[in-house]
C-alpha positions in Angstrom: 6.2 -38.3 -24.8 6.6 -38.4 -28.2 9.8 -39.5 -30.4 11.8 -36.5 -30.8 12.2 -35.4 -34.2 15.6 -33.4 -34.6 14.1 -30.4 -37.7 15.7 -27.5 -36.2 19.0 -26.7 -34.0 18.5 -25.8 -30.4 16.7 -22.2 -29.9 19.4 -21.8 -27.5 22.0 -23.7 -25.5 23.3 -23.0 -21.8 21.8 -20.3 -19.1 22.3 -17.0 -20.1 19.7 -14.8 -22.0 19.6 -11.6 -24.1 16.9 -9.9 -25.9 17.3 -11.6 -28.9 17.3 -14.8 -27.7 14.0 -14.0 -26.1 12.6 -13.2 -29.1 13.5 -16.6 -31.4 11.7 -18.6 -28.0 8.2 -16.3 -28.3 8.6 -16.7 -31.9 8.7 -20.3 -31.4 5.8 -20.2 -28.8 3.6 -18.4 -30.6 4.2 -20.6 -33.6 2.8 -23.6 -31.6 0.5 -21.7 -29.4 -1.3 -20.0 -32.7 -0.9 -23.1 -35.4 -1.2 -25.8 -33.0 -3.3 -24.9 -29.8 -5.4 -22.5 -32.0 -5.0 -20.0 -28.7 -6.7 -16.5 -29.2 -4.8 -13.6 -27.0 -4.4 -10.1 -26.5 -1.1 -8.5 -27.7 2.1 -8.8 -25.4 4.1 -6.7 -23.9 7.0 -8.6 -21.9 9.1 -6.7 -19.4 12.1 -7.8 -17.3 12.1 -6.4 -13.4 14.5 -6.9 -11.4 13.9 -8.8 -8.0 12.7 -5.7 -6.2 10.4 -4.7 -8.6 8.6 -8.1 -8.4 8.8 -7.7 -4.6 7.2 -4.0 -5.0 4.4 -5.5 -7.6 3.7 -8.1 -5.2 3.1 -5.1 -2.6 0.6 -3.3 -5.0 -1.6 -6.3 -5.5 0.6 -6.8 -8.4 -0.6 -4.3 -10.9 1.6 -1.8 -12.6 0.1 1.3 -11.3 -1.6 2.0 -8.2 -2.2 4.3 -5.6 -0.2 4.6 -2.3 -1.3 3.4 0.2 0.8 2.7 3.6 -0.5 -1.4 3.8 1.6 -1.6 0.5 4.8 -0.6 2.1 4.4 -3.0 5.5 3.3 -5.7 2.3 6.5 -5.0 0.7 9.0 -5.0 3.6 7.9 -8.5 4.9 8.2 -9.5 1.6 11.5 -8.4 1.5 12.9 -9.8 4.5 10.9 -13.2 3.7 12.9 -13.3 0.4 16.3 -12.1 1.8 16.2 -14.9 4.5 15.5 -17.5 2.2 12.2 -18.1 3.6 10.1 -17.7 0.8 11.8 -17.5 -3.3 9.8 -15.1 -5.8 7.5 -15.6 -8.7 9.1 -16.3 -12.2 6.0 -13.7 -13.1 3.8 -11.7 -12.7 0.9 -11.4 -15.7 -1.4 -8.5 -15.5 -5.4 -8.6 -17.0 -5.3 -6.0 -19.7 -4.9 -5.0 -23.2 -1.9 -5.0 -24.2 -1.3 -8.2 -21.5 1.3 -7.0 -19.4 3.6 -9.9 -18.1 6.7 -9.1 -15.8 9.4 -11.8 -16.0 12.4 -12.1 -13.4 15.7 -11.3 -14.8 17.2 -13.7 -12.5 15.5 -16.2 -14.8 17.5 -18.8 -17.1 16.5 -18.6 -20.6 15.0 -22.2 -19.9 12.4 -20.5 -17.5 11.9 -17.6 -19.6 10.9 -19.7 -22.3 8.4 -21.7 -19.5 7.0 -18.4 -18.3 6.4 -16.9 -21.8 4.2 -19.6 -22.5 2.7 -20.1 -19.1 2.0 -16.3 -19.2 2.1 -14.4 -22.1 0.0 -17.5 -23.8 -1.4 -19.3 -21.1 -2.7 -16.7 -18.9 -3.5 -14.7 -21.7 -5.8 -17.0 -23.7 -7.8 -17.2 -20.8 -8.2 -13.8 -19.7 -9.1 -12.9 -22.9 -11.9 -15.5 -23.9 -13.1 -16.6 -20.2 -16.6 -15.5 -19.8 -16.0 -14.2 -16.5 -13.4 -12.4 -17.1 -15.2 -11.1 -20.6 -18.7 -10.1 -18.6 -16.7 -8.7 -15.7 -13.8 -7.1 -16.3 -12.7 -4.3 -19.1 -9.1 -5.5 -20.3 -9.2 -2.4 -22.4 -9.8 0.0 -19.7 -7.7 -1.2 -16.3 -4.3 0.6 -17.5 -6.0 4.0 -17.8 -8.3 3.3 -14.7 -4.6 2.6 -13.0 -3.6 5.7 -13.7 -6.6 8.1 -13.2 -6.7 6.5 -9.6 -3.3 6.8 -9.0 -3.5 10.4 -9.8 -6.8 11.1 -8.0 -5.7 9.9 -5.2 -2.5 12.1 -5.1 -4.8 15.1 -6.0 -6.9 14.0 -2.9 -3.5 13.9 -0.5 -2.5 17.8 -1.5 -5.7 19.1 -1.3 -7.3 17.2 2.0 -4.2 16.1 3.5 -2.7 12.8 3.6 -4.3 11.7 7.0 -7.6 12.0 5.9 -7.6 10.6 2.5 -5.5 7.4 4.5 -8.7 7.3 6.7 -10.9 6.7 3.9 -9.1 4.5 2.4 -8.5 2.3 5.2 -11.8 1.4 6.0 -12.6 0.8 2.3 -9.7 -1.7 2.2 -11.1 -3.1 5.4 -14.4 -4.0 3.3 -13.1 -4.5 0.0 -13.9 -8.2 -0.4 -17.7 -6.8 0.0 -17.3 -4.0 -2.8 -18.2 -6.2 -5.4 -21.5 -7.3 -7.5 -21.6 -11.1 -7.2 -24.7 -11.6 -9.3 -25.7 -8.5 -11.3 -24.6 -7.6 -14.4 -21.8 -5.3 -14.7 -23.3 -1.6 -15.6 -22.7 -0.6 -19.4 -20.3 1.8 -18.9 -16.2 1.2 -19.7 -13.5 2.3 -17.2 -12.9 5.0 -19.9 -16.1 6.1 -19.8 -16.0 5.8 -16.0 -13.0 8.1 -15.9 -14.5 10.6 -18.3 -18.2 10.1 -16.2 -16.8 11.2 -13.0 -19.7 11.7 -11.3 -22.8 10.6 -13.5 -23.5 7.0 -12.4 -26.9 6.5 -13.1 -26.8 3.9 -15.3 -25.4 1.8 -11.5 -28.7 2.9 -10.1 -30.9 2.0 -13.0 -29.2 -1.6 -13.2 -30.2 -2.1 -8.9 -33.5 -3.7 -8.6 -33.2 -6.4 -6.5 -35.9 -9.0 -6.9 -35.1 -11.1 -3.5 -38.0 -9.5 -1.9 -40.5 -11.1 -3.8 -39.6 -14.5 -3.1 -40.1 -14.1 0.7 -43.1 -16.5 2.2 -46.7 -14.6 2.4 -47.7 -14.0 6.2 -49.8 -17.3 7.3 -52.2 -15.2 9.1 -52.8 -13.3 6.0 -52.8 -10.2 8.2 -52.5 -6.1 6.7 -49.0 -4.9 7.7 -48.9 -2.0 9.8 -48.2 1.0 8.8 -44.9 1.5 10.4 -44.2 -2.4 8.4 -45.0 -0.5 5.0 -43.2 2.3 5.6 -40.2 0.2 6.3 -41.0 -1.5 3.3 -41.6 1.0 1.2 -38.2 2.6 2.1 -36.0 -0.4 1.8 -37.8 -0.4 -1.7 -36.8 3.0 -2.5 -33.0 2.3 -1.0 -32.8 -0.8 -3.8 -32.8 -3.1 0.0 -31.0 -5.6 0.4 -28.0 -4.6 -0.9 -24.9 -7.1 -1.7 -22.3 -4.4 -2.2 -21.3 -2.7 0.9 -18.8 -0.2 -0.6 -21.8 0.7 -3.4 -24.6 1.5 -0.6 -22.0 3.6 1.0 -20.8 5.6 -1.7 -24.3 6.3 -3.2 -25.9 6.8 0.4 -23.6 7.8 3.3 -25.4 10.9 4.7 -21.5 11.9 5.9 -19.1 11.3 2.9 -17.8 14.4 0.5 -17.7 13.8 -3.2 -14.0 13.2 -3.3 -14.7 10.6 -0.9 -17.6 8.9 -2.3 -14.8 8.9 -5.5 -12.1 7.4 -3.3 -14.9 4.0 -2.4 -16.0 3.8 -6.7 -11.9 3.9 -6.8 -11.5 0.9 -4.6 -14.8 -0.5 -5.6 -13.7 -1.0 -9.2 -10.3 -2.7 -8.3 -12.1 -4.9 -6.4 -14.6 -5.9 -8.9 -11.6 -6.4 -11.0 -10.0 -9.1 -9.3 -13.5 -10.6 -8.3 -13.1 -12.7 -11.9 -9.9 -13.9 -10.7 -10.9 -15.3 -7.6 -13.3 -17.3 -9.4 -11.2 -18.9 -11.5 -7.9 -19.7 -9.7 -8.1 -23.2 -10.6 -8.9 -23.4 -14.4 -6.5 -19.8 -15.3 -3.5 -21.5 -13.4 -4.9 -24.8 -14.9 -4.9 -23.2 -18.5 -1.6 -22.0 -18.1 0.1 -24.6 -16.4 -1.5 -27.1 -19.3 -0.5 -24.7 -21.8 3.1 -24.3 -20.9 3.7 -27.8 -20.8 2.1 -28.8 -24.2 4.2 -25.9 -25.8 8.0 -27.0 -24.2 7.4 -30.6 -24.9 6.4 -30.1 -28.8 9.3 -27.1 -29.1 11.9 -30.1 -27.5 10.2 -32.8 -30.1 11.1 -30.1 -32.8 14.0 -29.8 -32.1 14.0 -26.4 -30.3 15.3 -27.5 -26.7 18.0 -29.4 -25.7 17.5 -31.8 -23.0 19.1 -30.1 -20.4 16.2 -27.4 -20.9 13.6 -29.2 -21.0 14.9 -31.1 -17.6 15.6 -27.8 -16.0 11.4 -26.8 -16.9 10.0 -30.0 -16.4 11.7 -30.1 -12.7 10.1 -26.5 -12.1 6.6 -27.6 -13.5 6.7 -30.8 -11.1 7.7 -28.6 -8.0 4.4 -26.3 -9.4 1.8 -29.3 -9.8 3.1 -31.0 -6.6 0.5 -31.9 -4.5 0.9 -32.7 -0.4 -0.8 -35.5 1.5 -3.0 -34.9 3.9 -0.7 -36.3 6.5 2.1 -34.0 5.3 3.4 -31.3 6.8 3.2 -29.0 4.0 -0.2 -29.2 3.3 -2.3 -26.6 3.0 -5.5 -27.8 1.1 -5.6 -28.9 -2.5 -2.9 -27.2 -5.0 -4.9 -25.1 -8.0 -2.2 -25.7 -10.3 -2.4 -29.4 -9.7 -6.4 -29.7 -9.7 -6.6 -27.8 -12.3 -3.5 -29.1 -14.5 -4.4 -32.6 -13.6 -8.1 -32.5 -15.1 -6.8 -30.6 -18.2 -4.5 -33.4 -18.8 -7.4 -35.7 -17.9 -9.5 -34.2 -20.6 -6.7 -35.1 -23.0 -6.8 -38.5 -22.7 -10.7 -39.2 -21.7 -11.1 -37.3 -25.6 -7.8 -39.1 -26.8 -7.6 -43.1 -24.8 -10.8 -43.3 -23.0 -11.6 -46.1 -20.4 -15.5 -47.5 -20.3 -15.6 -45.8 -17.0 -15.0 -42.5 -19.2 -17.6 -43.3 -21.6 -20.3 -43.7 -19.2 -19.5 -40.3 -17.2 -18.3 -38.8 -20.3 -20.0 -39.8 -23.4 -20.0 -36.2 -25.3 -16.3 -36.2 -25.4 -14.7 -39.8 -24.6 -12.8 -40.8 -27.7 -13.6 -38.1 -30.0 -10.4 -36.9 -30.5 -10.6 -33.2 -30.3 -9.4 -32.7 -26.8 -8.5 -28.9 -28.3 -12.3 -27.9 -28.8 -12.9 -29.6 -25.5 -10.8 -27.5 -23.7 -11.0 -24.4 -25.6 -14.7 -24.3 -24.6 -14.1 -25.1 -20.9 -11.4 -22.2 -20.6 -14.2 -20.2 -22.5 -17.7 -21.1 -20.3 -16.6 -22.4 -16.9 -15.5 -21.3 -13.4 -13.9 -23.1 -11.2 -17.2 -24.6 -9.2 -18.7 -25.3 -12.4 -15.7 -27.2 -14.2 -15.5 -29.1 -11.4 -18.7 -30.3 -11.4 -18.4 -30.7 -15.2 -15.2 -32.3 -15.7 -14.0 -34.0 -12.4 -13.5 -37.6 -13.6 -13.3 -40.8 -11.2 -9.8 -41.0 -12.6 -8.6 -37.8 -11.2 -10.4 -38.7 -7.7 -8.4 -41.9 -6.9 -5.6 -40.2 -8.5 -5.6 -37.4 -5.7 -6.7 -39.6 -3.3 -9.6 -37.7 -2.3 -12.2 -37.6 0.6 -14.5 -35.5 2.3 -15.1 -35.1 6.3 -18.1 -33.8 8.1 -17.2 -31.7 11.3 -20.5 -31.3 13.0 -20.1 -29.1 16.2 -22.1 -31.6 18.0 -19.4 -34.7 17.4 -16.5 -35.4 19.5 -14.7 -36.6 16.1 -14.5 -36.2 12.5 -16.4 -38.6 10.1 -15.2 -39.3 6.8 -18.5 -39.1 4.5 -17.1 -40.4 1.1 -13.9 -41.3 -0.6 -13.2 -42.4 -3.7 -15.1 -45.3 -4.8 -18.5 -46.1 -6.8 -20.4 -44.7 -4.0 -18.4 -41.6 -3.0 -17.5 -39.9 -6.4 -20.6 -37.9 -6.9 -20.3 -36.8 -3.3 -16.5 -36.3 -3.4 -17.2 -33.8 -6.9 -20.0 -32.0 -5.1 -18.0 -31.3 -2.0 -15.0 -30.1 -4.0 -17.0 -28.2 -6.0 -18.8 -26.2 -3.2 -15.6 -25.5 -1.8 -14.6 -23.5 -4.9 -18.0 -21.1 -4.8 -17.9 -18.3 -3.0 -21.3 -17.5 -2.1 -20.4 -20.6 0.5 -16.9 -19.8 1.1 -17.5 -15.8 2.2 -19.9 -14.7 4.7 -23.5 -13.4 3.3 -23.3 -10.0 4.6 -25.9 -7.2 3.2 -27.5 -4.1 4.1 -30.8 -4.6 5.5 -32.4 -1.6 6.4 -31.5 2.1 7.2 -33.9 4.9 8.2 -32.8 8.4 6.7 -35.4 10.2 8.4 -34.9 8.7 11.6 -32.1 7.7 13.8 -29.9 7.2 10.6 -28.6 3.8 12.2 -27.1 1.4 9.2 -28.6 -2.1 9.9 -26.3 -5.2 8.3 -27.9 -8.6 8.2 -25.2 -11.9 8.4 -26.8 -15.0 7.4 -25.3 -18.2 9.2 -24.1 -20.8 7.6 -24.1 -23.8 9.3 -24.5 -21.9 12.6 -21.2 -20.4 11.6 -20.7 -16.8 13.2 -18.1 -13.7 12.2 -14.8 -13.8 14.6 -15.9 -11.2 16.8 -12.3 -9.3 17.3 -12.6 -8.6 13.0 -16.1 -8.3 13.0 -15.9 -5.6 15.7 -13.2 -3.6 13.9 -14.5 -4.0 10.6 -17.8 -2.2 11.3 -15.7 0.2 13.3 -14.5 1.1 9.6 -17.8 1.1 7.9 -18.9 3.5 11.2 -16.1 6.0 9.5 -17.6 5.8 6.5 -21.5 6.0 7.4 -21.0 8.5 9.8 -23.6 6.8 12.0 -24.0 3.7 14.3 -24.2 0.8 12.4 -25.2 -2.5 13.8 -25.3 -6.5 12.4 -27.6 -9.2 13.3 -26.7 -12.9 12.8 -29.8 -14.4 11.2 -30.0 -18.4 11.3 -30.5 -19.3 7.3 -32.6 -22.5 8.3 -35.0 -21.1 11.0 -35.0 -17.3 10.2 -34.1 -16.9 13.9 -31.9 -13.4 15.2 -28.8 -15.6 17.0 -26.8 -12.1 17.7 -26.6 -8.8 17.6 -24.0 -6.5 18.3 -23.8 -2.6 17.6 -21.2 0.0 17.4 -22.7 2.4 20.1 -21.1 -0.4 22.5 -17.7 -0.8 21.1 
């Protein structure tokens, strides 16, 4: 750390907070955040909740307007009785994608942690909603809050004119497959939220953006034989339904022979929210990462200004190491690796590979060891990476021993587990692969598309899973879950497991049994 350098009397002294004392500390923030970091963000708006408004925005999915739903209110009383028996504490905040950036702060906070959590939130978080590729290519930041509320409302219009019961239906089977109501590799269509909102019901420019080019890449016949007749039908309709099709809650809306417009409004509904927080599940690691990193630049050069007294900057500092602390393996609170330490921890490490680098450094690193302008680095890493790509990117041999890693191969064919690589000369490529993977979803969720439907005939939606590994569905949630997309297709609907290496049909199961 460097020496202090006493400029300035303390922004504040002791635990209690008012308004105006809020406002000298985000003064001071943004003073180092804007001359110092050179961070670009959206304009704040900082509100203080009490604890059960955190508790009810961590029931709707944390976002400041949403529609009711009853999985909300079950969300929000285990919450509450988690909290009130000590078995769980709450978030300092809560920081919302949008423009204005919406940031709820605890007012059981002390200043000290309101002056952590403006930075971590209203700067941190910010910054990298705002410039994150991801987050720029899929999300509209200007659009959510009035999306929040046309939803809100169209769902309550829904309620008094079709009854509560079966607008609940509807939207319990689109919760059910909201995870697969998102468009992993397209582009995002052209149209805003706003225009969405405005554009009720004229979504062609969805249907123009659709071709999928997957089924050109399949293998020519070796026989070289003429498909049947029935085989080019088949392929000429899955042409004509834009087959295969990523985006469950999409094909649904645009083709369930059974849904009414207000339903097929309900699914977009759902749809967009989840395609909304598809961004953040990409980037757990490097937004919490940003933040963290951001937070704790900011209080350090405030305290060598001057600005915080010691006892502050001990009370943040202990509350940033509880944040960044990373389990063992062996330890009973493990629960995989810690985002805010991964990420924190090679943000740091960029720092000094730019900054003090080693010779180890320079050879995996030689675009950015020892130039000195660890800003720029990082700056463009928060702008053009996700989490599997930074990882792959920026993952240094340092950081490896550091957190002790290795990787394990579970083969179902083992009695044991074999440890494959740890962290030495001949393990770190494989030890930055493996973590990477982990952190892309195409490999952590299930491949789960629509295959095939005849319209004309018996009308029987046909899903296609393809195995991983050999890895099938858990057959109690798989069974339910196409229960739910039966509601909303109105017609048996059945999923075959298809072997990714061999092609082969492993099982099948269909709704007409269940």
């Amino acid at each position: 750390m460097a020496a202090r350098k006493k400029k300035e009397k303390p922004l504040f002294e002791g635990s209690e907070w008012d308004f105006a004392t809020m406002q000298r500390a985000y003064d001071a923030i943004q003073e180092v955040a804007f001359e110092d970091l050179g961070l670009d963000i959206y304009p704040n708006q900082i509100e203080i909740i009490s604890s059960e408004q955190m508790l009810d925005a961590y029931a709707s999915v944390g976002l400041p307007l949403m529609y009711k739903h009853w999985s909300f209110g079950k969300h929000f009383v285990r919450e509450e009785r988690m909290y009130s028996k000590g078995y769980t504490g709450l978030a300092y905040e809560i920081v919302i994608n949008s423009n204005p950036c919406i940031s709820y702060n605890l007012e059981d906070n002390t200043m000290a942690m309101q002056t952590l959590v403006m930075a971590h939130a209203a700067f941190g978080h910010n910054h990298f909603f705002k410039n994150n590729n991801v987050f720029r290519q899929w999300t509209d930041a200007e659009g959510i809050l009035d999306y929040l509320q046309f939803a809100k409302s169209y769902v309550s219009q829904c309620e008094d004119k079709h009854g509560h019961a079966a607008v609940e239906e509807v939207l319990d089977s689109a919760h059910a497959i909201m995870d697969y109501g998102v468009f992993r590799y397209r582009r995002p269509p052209k149209l805003s939220l706003r225009d969405q909102i405005e554009r009720e019901r004229d979504r062609q420019e969805y249907e123009d953006r659709t071709f999928s080019d997957l089924w050109r890449t399949l293998p020519k016949r070796p026989d070289k034989e003429e498909p049947s007749e029935a085989e080019e039908a088949a392929t000429e309709r899955r042409r004509k339904l834009k087959l295969p099709e990523e985006n469950l809650l999409y094909f649904l809306e645009k083709n369930s022979p059974t849904l009414e417009p207000w339903q097929r409004e309900i699914l977009r509904i759902v749809r967009n929210i989840s395609q909304y927080f598809y961004a953040q599940k990409q980037t757990k690691v490097m937004n919490e990462g940003c933040a963290t990193f951001v937070h704790h630049y900011i209080v350090n050069t405030l305290y060598d200004r001057g600005l915080l007294t010691e006892g502050a900057l001990l009370e943040i500092l202990h509350s940033h190491s509880n944040v960044v602390f990373q389990p063992g393996y062996d330890d009973r609170r493990f629960s995989g690796v810690n985002p805010y330490a991964l990420g924190f921890g090679m943000m740091d490490d960029i720092k000094r590979i730019s900054t003090e680098p080693t010779d180890e450094d320079k050879d995996w690193f030689p675009e950015i060891a020892g130039t000195g302008d660890w800003r720029e680095v990082l700056k463009d890493a928060w702008a053009n990476y996700r989490d599997e790509s930074f990882i792959r990117q920026y993952l240094s041999p340092h950081m490896m021993r550091q957190l002790k890693l290795f990787s394990l191969t579970d083969r179902e064919d083992d009695s044991h587990y074999t440890v494959t690589a740890i962290h030495n000369e001949r393990g770190y490529e494989d030890l930055r692969n493996s973590l990477a993977q982990t952190y892309d979803l195409s490999m952590v969720e299930p491949d789960i598309q629509v295959g095939d439907v005849d319209l004309r005939g018996d009308r029987r939606l046909r899903l296609q899973h393809t195995m991983r590994d050999g890895i099938r569905l858990d057959s109690a949630t798989r069974d339910e879950v196409m229960k739910h997309i039966k509601v909303l297709w109105g017609y048996d609907v059945t999923m075959a497991g298809i072997d990714r290496g061999s092609d082969k049909k492993v099982y099948e199961v269909s709704t007409a049994k269940m």
